[in-house]
N, CA, C and O atoms as CSV, one atom per row, in Angstrom:
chain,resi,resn,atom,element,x,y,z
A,1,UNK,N,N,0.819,-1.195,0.000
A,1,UNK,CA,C,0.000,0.000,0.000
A,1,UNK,C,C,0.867,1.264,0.000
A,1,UNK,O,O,0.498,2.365,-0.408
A,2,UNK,N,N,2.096,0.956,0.523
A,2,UNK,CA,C,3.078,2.089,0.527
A,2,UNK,C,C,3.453,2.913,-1.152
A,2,UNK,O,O,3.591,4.061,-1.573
A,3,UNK,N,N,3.490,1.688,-1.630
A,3,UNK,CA,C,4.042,2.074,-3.074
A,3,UNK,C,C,2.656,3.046,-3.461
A,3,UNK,O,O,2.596,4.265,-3.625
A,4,UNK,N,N,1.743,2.162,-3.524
A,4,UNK,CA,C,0.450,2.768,-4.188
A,4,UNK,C,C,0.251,4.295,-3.389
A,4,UNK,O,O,-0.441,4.980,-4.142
A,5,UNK,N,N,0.542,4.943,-2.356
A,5,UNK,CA,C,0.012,5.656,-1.820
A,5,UNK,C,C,1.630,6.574,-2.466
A,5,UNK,O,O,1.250,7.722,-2.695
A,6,UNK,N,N,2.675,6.500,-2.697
A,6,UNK,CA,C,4.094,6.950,-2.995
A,6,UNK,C,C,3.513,7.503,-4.670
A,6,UNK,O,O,3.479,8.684,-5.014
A,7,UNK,N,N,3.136,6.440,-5.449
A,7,UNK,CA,C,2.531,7.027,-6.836
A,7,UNK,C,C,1.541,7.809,-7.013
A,7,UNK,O,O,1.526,8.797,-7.748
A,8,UNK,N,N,0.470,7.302,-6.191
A,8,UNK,CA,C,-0.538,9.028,-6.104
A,8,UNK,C,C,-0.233,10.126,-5.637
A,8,UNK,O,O,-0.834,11.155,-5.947
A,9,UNK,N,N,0.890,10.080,-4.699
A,9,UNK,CA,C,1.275,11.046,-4.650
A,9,UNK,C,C,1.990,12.412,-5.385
A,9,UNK,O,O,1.821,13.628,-5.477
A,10,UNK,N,N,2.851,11.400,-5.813
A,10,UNK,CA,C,3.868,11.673,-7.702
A,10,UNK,C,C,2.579,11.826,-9.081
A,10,UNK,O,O,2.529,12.251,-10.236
A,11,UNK,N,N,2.078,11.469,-8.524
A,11,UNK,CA,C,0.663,12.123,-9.949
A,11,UNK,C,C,0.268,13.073,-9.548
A,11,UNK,O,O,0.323,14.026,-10.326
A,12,UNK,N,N,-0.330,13.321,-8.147
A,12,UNK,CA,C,-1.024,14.386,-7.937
A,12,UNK,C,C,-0.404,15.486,-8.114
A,12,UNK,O,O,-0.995,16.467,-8.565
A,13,UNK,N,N,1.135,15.516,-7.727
A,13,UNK,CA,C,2.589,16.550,-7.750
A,13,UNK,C,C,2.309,16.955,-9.436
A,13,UNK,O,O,2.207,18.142,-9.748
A,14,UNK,N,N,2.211,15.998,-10.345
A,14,UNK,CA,C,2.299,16.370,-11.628
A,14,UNK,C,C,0.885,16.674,-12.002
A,14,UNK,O,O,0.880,17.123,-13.148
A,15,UNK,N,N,-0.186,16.617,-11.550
A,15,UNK,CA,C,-1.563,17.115,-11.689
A,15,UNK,C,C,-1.034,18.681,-11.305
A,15,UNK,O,O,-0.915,19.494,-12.221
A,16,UNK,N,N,-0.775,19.002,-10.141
A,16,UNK,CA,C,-0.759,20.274,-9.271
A,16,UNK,C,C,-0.077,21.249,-10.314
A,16,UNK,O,O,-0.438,22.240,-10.948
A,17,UNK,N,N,1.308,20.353,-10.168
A,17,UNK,CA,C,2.070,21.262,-11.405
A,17,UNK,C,C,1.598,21.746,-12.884
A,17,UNK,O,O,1.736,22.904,-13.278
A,18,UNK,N,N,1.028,20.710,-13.638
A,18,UNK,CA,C,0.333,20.938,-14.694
A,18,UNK,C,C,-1.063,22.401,-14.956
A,18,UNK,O,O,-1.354,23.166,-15.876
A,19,UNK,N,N,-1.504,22.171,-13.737
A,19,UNK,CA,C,-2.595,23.589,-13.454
A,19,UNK,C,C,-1.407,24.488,-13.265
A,19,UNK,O,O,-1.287,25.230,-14.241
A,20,UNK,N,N,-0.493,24.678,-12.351
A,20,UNK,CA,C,0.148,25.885,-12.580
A,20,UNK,C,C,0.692,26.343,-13.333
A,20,UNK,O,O,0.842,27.564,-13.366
A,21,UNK,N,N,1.327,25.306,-14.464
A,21,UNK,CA,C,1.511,25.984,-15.478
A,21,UNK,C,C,0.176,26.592,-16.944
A,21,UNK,O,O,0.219,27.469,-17.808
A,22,UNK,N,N,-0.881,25.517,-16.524
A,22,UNK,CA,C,-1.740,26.212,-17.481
A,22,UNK,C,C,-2.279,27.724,-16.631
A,22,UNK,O,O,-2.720,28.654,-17.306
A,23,UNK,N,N,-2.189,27.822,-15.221
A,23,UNK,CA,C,-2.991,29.042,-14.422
A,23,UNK,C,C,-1.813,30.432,-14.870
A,23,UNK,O,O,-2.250,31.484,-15.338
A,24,UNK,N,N,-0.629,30.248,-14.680
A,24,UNK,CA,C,0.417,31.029,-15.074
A,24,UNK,C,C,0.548,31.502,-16.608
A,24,UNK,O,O,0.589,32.690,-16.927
A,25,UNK,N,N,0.604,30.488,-17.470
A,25,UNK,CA,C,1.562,30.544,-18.560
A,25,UNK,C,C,0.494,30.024,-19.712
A,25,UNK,O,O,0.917,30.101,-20.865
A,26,UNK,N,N,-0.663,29.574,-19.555
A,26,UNK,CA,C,-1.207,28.855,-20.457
A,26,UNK,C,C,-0.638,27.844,-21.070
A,26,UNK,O,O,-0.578,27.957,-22.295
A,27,UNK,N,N,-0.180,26.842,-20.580
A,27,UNK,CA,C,1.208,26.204,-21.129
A,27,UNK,C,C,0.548,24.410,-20.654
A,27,UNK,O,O,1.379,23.841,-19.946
A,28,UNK,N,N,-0.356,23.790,-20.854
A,28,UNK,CA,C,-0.597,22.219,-20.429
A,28,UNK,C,C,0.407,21.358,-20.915
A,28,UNK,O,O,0.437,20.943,-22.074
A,29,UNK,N,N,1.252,21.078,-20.013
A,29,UNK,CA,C,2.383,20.087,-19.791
A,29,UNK,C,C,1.962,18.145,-20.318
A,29,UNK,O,O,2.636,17.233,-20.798
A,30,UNK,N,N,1.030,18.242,-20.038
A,30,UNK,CA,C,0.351,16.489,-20.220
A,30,UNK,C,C,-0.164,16.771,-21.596
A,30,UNK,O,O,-0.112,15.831,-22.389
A,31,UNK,N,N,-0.688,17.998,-22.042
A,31,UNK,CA,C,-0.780,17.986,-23.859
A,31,UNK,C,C,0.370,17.503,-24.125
A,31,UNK,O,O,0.630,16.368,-24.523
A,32,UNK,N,N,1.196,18.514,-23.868
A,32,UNK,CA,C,2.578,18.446,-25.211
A,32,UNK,C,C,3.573,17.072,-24.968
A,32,UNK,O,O,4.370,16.564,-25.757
A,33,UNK,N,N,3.219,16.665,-23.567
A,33,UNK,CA,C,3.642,15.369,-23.624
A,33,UNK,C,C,3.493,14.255,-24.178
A,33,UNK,O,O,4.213,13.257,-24.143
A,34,UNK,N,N,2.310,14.492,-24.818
A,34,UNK,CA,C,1.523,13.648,-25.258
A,34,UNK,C,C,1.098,13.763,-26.706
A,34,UNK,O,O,0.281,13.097,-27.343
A,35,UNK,N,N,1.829,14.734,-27.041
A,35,UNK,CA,C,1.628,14.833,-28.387
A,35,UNK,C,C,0.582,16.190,-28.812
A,35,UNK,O,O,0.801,16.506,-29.981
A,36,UNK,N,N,-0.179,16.809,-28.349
A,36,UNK,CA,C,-1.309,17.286,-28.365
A,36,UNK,C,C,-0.793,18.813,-28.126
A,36,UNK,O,O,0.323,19.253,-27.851
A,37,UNK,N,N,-1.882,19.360,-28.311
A,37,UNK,CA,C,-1.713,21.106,-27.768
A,37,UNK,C,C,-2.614,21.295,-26.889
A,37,UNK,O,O,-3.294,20.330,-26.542
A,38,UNK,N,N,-2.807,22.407,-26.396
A,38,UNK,CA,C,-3.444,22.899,-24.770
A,38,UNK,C,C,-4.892,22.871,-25.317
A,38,UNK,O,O,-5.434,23.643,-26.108
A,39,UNK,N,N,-5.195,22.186,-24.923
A,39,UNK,CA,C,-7.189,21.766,-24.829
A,39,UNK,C,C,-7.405,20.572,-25.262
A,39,UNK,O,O,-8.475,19.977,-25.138
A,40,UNK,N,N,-6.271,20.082,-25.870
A,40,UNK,CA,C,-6.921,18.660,-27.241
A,40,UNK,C,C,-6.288,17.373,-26.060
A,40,UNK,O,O,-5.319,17.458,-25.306
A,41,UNK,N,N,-7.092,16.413,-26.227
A,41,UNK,CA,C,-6.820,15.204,-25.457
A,41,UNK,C,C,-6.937,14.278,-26.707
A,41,UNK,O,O,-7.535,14.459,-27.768
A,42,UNK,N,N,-6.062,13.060,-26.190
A,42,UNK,CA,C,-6.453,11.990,-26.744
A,42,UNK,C,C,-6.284,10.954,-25.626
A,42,UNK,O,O,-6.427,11.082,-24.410
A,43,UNK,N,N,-5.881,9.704,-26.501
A,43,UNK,CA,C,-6.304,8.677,-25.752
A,43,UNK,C,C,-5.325,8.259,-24.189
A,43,UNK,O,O,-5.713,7.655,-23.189
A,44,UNK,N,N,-3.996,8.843,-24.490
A,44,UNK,CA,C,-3.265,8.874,-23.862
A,44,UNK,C,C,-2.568,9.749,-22.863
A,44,UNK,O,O,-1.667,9.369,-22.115
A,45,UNK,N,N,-3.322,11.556,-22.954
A,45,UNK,CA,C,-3.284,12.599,-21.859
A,45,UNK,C,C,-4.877,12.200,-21.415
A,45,UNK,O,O,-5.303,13.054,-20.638
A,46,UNK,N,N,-5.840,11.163,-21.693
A,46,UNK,CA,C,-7.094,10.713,-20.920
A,46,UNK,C,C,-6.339,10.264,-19.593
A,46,UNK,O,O,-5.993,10.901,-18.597
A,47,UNK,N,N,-6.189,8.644,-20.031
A,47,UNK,CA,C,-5.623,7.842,-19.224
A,47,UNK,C,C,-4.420,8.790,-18.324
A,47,UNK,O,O,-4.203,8.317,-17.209
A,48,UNK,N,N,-3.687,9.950,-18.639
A,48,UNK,CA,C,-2.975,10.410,-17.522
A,48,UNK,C,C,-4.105,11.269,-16.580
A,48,UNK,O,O,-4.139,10.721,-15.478
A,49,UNK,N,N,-4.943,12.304,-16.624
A,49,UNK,CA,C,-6.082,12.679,-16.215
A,49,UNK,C,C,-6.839,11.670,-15.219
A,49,UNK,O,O,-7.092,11.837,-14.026
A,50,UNK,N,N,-7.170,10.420,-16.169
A,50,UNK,CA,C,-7.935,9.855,-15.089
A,50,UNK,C,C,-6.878,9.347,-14.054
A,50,UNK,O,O,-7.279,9.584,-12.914
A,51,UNK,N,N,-6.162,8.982,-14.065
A,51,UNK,CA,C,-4.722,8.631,-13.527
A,51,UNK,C,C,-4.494,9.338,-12.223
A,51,UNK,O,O,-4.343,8.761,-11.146
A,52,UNK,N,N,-4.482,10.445,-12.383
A,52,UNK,CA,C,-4.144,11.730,-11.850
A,52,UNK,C,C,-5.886,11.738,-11.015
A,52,UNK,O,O,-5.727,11.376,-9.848
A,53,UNK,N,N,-6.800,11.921,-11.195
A,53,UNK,CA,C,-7.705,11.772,-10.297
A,53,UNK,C,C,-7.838,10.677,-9.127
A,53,UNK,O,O,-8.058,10.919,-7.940
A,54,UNK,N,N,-7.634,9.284,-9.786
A,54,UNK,CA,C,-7.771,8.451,-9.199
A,54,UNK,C,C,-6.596,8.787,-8.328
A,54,UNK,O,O,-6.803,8.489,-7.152
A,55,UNK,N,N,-5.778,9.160,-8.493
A,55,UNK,CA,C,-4.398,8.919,-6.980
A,55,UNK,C,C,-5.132,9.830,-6.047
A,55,UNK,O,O,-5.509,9.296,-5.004
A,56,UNK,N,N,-5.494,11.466,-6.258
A,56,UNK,CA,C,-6.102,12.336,-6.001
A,56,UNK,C,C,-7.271,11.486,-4.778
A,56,UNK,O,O,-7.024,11.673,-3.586
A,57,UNK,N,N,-8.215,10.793,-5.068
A,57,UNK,CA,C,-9.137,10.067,-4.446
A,57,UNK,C,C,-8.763,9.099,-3.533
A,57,UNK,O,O,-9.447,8.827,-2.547
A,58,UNK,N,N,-7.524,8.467,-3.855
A,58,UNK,CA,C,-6.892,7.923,-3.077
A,58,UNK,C,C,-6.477,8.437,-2.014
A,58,UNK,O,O,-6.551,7.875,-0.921
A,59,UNK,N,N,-5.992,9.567,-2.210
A,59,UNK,CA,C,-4.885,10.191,-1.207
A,59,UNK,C,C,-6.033,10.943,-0.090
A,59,UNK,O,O,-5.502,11.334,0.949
A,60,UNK,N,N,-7.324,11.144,-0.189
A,60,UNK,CA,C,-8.374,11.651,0.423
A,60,UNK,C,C,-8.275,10.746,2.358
A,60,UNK,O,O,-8.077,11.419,3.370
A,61,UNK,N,N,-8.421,9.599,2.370
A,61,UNK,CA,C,-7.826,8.901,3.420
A,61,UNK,C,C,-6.999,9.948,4.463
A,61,UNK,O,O,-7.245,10.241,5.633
A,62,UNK,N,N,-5.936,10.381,3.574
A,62,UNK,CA,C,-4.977,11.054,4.350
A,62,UNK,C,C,-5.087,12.174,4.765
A,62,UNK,O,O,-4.576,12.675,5.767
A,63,UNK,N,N,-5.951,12.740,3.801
A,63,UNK,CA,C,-5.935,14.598,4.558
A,63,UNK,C,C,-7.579,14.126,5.605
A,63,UNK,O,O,-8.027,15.084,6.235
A,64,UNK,N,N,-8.108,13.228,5.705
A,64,UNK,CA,C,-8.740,13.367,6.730
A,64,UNK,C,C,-8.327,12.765,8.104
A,64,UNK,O,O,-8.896,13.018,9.166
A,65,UNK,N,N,-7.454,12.086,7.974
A,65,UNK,CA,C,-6.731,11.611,9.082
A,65,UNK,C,C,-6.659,9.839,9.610
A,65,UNK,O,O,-6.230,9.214,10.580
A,66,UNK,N,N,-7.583,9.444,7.904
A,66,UNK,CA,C,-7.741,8.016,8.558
A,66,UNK,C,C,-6.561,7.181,8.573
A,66,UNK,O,O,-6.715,6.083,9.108
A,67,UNK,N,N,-5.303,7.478,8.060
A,67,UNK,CA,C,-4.298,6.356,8.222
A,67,UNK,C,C,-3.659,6.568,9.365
A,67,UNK,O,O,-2.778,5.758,9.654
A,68,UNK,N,N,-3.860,7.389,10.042
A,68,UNK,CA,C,-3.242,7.395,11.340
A,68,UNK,C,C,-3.861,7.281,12.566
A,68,UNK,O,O,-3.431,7.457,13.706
A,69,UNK,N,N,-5.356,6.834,11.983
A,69,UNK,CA,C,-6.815,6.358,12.925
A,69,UNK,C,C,-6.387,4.685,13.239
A,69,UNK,O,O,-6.525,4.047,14.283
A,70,UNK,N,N,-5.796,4.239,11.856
A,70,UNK,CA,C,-5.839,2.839,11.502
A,70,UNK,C,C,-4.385,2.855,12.005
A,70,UNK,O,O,-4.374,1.660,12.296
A,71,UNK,N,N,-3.599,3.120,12.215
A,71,UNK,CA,C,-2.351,2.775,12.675
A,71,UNK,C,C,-2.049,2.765,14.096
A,71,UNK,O,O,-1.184,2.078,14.638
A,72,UNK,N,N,-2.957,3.711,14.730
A,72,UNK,CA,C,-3.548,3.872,16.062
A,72,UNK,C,C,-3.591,2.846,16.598
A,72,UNK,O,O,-2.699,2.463,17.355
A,73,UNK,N,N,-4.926,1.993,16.244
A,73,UNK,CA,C,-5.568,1.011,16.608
A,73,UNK,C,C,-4.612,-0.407,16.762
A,73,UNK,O,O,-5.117,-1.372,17.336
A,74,UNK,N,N,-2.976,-0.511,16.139
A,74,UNK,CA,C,-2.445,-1.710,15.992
A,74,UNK,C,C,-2.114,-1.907,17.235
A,74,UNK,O,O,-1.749,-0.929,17.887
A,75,UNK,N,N,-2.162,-3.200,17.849
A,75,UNK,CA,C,-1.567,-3.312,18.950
A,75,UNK,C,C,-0.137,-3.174,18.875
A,75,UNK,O,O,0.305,-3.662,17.835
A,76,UNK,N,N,1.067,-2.478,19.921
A,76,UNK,CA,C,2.802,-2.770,19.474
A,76,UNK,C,C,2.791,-3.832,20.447
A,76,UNK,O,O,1.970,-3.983,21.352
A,77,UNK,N,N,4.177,-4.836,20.058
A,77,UNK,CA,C,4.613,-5.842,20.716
A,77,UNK,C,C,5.382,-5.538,21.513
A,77,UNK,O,O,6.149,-4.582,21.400
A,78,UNK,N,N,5.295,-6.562,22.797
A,78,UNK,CA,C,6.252,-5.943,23.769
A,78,UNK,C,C,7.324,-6.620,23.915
A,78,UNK,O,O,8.201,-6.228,24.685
């Protein structure tokens, strides 16, 4: 779960970044990566988008405080 929670994180970083450069500069980073210009998607700045949400949804757990509700609860060995 570590890994998985390490990669949504690294998407969301490149989600975040991507708005600042379109909020700044008009400039969408996942277009031109992808082949595309600023508005046009295809099949492959999709799949980064949905990508990028889904970690986003993932990572929700954490800003409310439940992994450290659930880590709480483990018994430690003595």
């Amino acid at each position: 779960m570590r890994i998985v929670k390490m990669v949504s994180l690294l998407l969301v970083i490149v989600g975040a970044l991507n708005w600042l450069l379109v909020g700044l500069f008009g400039f969408d980073l996942v277009a031109t990566l992808t082949g595309d210009s600023f508005g046009q998607t295809n099949a492959l700045s999709s799949i980064v988008y949905v990508l990028v949400g889904i970690a986003g949804i993932l990572l929700v757990p954490s800003l409310l405080g439940r992994d450290q509700a659930r880590i709480a609860r483990v018994p430690k060995a003595r």
